[in-house]
N, CA, C and O atoms as a MOPAC input file, in Angstrom:
PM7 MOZYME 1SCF
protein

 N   -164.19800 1  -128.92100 1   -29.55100 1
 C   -163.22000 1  -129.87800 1   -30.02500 1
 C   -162.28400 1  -129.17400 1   -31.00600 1
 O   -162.70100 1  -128.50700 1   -31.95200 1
 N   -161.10500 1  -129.34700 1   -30.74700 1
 C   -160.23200 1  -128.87200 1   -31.74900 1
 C   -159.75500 1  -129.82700 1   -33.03500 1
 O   -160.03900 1  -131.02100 1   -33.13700 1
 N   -158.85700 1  -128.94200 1   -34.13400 1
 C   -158.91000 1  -129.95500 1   -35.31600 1
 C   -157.87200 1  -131.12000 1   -34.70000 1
 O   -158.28000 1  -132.28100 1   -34.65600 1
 N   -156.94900 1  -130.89900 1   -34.37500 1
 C   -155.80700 1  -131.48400 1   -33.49900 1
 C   -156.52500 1  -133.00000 1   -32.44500 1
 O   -155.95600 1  -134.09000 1   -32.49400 1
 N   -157.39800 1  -132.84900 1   -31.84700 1
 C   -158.11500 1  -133.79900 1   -31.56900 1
 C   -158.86100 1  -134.00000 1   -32.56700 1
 O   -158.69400 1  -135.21200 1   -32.42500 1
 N   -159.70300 1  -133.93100 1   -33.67500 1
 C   -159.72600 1  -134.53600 1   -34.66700 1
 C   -159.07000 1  -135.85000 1   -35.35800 1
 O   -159.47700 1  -137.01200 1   -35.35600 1
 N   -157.95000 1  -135.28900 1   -35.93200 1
 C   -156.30300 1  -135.34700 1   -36.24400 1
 C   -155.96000 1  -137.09600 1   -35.72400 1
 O   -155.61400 1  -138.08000 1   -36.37700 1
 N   -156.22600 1  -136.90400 1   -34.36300 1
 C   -155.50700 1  -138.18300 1   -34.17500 1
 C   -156.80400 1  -139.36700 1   -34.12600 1
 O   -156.48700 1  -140.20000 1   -33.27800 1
 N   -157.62600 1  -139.57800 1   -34.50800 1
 C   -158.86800 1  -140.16600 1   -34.96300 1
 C   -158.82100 1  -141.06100 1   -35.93800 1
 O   -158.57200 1  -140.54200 1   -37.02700 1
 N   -159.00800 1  -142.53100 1   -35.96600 1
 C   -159.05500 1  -143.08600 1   -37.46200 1
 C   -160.27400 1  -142.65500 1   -37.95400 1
 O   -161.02600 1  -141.93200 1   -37.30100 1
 N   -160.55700 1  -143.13100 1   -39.27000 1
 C   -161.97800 1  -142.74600 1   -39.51600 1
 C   -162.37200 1  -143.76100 1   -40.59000 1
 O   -161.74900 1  -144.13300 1   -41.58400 1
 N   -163.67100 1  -144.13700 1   -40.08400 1
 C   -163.69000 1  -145.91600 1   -40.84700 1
 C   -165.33900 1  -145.74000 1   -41.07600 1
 O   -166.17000 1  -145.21300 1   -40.33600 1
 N   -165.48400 1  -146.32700 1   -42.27600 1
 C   -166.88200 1  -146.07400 1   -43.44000 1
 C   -167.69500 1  -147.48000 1   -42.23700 1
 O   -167.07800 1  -148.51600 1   -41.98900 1
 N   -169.13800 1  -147.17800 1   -41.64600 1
 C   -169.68500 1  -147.98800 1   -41.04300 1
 C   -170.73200 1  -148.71700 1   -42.31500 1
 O   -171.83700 1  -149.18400 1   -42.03500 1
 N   -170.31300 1  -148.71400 1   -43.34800 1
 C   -171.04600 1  -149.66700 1   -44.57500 1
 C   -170.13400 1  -151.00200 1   -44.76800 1
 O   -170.58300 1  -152.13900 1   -44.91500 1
 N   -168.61800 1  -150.59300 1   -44.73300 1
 C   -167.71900 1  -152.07800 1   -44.98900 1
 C   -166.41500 1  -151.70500 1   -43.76800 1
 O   -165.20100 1  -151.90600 1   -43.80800 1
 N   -166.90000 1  -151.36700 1   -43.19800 1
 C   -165.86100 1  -151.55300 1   -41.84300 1
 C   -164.39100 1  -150.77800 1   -42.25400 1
 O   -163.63700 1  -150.41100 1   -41.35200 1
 N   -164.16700 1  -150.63500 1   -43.19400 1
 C   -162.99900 1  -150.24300 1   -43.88600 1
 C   -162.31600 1  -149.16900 1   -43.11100 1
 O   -163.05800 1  -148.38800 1   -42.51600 1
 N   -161.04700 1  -148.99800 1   -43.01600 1
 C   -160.26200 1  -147.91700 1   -41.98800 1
 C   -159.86200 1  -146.69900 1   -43.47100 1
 O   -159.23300 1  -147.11900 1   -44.44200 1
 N   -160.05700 1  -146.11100 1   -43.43900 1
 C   -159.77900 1  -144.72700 1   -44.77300 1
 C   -158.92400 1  -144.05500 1   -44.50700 1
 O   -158.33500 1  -143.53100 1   -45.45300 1
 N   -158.57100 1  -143.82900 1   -43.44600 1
 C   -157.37000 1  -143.15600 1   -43.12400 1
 C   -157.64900 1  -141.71600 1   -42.06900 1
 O   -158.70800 1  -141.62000 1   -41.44900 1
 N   -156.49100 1  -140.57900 1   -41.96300 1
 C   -156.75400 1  -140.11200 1   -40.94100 1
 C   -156.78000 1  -138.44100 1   -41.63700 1
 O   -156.10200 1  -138.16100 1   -42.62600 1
 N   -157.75300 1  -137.34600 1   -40.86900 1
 C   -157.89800 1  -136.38600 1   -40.91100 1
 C   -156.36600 1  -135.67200 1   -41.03100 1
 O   -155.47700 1  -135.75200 1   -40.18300 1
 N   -156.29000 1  -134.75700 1   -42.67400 1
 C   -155.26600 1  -134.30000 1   -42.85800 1
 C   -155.68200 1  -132.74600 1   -43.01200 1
 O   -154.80100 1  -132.03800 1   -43.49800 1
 N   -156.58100 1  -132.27800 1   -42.75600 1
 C   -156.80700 1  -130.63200 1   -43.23100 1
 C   -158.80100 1  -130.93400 1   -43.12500 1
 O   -159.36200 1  -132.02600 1   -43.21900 1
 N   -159.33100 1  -129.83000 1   -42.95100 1
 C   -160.46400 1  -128.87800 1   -43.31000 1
 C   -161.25400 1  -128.12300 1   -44.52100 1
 O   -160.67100 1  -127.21300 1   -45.11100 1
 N   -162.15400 1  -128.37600 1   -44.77300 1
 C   -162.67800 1  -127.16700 1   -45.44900 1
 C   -163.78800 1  -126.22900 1   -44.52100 1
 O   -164.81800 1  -126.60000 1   -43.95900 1
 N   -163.43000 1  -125.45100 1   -44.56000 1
 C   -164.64200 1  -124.58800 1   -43.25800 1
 C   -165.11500 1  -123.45400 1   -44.56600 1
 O   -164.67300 1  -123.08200 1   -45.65300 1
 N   -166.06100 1  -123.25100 1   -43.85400 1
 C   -167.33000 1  -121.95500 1   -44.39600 1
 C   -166.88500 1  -120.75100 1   -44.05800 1
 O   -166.90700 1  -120.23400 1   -42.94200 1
 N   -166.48000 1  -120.32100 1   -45.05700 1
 C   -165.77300 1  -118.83000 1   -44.50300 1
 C   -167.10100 1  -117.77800 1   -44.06300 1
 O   -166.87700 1  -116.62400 1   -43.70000 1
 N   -168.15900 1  -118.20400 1   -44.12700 1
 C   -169.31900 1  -116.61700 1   -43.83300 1
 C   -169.69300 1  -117.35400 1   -42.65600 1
 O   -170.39900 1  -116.60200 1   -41.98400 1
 N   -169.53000 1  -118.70200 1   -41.96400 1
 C   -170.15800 1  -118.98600 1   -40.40200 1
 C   -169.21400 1  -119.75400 1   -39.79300 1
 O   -169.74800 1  -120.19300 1   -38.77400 1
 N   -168.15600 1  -120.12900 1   -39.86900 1
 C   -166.92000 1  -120.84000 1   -39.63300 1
 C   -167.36500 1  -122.44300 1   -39.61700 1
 O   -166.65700 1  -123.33100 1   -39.14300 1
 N   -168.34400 1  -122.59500 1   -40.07200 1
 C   -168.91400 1  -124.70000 1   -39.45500 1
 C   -167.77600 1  -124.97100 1   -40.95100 1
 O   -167.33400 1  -124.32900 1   -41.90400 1
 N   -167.69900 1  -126.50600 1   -40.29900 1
 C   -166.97900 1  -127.18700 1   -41.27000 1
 C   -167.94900 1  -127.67000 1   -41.93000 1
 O   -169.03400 1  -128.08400 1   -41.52300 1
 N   -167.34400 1  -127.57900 1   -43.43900 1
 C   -168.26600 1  -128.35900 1   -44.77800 1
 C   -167.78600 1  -129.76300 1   -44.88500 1
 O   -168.61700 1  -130.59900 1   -45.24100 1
 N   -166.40600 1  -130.19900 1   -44.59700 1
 C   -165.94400 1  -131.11600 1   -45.05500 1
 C   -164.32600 1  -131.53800 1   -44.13600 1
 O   -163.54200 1  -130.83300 1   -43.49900 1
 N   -164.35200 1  -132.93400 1   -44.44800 1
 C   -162.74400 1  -133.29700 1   -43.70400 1
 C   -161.88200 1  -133.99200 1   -44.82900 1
 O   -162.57200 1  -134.85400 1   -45.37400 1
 N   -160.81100 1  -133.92800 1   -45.28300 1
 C   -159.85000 1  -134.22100 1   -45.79400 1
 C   -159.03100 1  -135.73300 1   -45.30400 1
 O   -158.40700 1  -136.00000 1   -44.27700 1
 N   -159.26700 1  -136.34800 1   -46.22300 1
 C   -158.40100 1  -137.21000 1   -45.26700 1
 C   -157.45400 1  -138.10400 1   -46.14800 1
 O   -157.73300 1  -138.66500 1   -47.20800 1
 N   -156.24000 1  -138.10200 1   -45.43900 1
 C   -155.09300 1  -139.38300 1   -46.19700 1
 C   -155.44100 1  -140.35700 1   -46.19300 1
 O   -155.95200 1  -140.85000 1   -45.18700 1
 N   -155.30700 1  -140.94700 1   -47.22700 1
 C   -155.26800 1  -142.92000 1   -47.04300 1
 C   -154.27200 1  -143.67500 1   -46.30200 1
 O   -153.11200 1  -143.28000 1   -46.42300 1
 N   -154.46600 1  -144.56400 1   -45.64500 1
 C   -153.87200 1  -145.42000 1   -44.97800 1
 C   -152.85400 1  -145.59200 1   -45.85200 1
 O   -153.05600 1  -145.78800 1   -47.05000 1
 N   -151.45000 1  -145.51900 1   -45.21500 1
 C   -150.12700 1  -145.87200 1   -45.77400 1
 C   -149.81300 1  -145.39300 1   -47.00300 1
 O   -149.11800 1  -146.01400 1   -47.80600 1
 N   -150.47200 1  -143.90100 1   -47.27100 1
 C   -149.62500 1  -143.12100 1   -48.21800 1
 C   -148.55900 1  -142.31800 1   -48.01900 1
 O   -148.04700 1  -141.54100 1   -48.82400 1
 N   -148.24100 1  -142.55600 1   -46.86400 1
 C   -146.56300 1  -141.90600 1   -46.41600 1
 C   -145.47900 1  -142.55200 1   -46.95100 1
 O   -144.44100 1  -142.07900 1   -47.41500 1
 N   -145.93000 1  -143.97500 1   -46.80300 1
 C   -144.80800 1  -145.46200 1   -47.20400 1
 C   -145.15100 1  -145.71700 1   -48.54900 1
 O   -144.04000 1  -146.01800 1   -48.98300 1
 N   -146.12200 1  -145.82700 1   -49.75700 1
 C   -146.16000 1  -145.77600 1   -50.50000 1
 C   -145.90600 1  -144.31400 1   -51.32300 1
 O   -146.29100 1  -144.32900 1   -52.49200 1
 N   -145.53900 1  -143.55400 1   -51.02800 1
 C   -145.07200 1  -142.37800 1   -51.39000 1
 C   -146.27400 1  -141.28400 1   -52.55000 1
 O   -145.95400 1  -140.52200 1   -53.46200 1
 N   -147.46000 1  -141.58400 1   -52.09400 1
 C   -148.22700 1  -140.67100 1   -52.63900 1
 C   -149.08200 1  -141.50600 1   -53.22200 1
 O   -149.93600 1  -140.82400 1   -53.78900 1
 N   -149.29500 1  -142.73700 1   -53.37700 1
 C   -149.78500 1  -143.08700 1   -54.13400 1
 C   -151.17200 1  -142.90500 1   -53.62600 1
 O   -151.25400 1  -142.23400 1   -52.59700 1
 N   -152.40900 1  -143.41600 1   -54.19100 1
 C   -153.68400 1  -142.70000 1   -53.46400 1
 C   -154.02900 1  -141.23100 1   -53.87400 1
 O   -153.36800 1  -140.21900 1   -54.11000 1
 N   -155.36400 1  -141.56100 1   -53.85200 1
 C   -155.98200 1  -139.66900 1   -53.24500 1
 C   -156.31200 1  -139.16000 1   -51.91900 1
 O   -156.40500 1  -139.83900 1   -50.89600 1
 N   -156.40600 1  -138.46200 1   -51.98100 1
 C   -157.12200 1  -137.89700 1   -50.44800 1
 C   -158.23100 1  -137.81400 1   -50.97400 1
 O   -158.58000 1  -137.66500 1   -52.14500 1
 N   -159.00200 1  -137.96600 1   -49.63800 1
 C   -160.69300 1  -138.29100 1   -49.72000 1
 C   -161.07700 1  -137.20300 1   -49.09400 1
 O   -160.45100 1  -136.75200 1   -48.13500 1
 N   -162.52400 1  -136.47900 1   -49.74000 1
 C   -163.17100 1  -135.18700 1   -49.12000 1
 C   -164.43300 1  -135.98200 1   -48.44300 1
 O   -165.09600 1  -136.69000 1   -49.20100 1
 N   -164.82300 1  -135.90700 1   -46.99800 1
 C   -166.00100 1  -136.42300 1   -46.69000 1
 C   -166.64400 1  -135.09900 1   -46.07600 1
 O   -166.36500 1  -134.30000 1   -45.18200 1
 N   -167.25800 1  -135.21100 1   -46.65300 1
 C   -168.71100 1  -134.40000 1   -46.21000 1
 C   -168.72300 1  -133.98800 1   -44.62300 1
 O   -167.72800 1  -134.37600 1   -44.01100 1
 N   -169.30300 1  -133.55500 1   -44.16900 1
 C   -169.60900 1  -133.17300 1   -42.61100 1
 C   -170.74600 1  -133.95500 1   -42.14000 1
 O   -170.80300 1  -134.61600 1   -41.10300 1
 N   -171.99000 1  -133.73600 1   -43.37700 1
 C   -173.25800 1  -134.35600 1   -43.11100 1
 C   -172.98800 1  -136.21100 1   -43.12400 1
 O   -173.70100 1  -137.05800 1   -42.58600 1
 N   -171.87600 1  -136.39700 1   -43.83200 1
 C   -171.58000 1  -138.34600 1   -43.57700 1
 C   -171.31800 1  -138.57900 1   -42.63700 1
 O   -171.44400 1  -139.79400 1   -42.48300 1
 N   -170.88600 1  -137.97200 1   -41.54200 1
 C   -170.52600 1  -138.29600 1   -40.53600 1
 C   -171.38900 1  -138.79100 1   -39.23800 1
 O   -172.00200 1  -137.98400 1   -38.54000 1
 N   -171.37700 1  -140.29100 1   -38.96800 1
 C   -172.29100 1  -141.04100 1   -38.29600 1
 C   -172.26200 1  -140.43900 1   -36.81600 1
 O   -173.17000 1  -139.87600 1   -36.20500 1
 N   -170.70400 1  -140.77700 1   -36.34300 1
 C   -170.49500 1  -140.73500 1   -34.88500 1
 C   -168.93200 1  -140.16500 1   -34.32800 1
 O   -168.24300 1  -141.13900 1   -34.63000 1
 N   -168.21700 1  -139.41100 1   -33.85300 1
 C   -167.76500 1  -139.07800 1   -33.58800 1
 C   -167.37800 1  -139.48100 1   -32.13000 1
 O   -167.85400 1  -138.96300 1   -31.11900 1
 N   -166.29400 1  -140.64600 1   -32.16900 1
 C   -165.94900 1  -141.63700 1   -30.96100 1
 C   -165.10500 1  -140.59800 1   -30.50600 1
 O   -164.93300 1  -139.45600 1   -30.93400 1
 N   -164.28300 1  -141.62900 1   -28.91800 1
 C   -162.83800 1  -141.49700 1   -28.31300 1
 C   -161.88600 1  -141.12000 1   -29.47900 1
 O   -161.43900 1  -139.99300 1   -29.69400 1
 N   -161.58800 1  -142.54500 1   -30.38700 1
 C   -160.80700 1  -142.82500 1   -30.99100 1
 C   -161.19500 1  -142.88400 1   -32.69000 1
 O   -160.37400 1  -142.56800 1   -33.55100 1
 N   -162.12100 1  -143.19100 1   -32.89100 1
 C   -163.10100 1  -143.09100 1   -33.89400 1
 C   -163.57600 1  -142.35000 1   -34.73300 1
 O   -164.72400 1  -142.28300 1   -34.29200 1
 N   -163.57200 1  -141.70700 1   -35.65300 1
 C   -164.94000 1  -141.68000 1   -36.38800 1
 C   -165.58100 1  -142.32900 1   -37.56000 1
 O   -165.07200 1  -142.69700 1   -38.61900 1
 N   -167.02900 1  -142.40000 1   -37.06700 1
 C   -167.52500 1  -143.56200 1   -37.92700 1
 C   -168.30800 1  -142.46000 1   -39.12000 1
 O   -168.95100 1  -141.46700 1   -38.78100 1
 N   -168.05900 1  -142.94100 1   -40.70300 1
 C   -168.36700 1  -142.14300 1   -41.53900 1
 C   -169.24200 1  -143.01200 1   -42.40400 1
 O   -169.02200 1  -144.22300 1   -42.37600 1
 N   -170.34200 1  -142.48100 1   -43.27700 1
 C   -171.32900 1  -143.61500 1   -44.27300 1
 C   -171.00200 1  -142.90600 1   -45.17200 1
 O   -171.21100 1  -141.69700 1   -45.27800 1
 N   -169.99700 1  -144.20800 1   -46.51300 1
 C   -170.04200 1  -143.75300 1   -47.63000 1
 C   -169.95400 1  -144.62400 1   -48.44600 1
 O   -169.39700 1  -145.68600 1   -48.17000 1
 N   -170.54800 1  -144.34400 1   -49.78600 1
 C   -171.54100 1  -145.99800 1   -50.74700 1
 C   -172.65300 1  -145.75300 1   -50.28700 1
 O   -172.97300 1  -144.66300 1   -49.81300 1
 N   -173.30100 1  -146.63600 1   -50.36400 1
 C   -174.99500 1  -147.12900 1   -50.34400 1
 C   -175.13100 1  -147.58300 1   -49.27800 1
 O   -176.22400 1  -148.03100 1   -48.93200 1

């Protein structure tokens, strides 16, 4: 799978259904290339002009990896 198919993926917390927004960049392991982590924009920080952070999720949060999807656990 490439990051690019990644990329076009929503990615939504399966604790409150919530949509978080979409894969904007990587952190990879430079001594084995696996990814540590995904980067991601918040929903409608293009139109609100920055407002928001970007969110680092883990690799290991990651529930399921849909079509269109990915489902991520984060909270309790």
């Amino acid at each position: 799978m490439r990051l690019s198919d990644l990329q076009s993926k929503d990615i939504v917390n399966v604790i409150d259904g919530r949509n978080i927004g979409n894969i904007i960049d990587v952190k990879v392991d430079e001594r084995n290339g696996a990814i540590i982590s995904l980067i991601v924009e918040p929903k409608g920080k293009f139109i609100s002009f920055g407002k928001g952070e970007d969110t680092e999720i883990r690799w290991q949060s990651i529930e399921r990896i849909g079509e269109d999807v990915i489902l991520v656990r984060l909270g309790n």
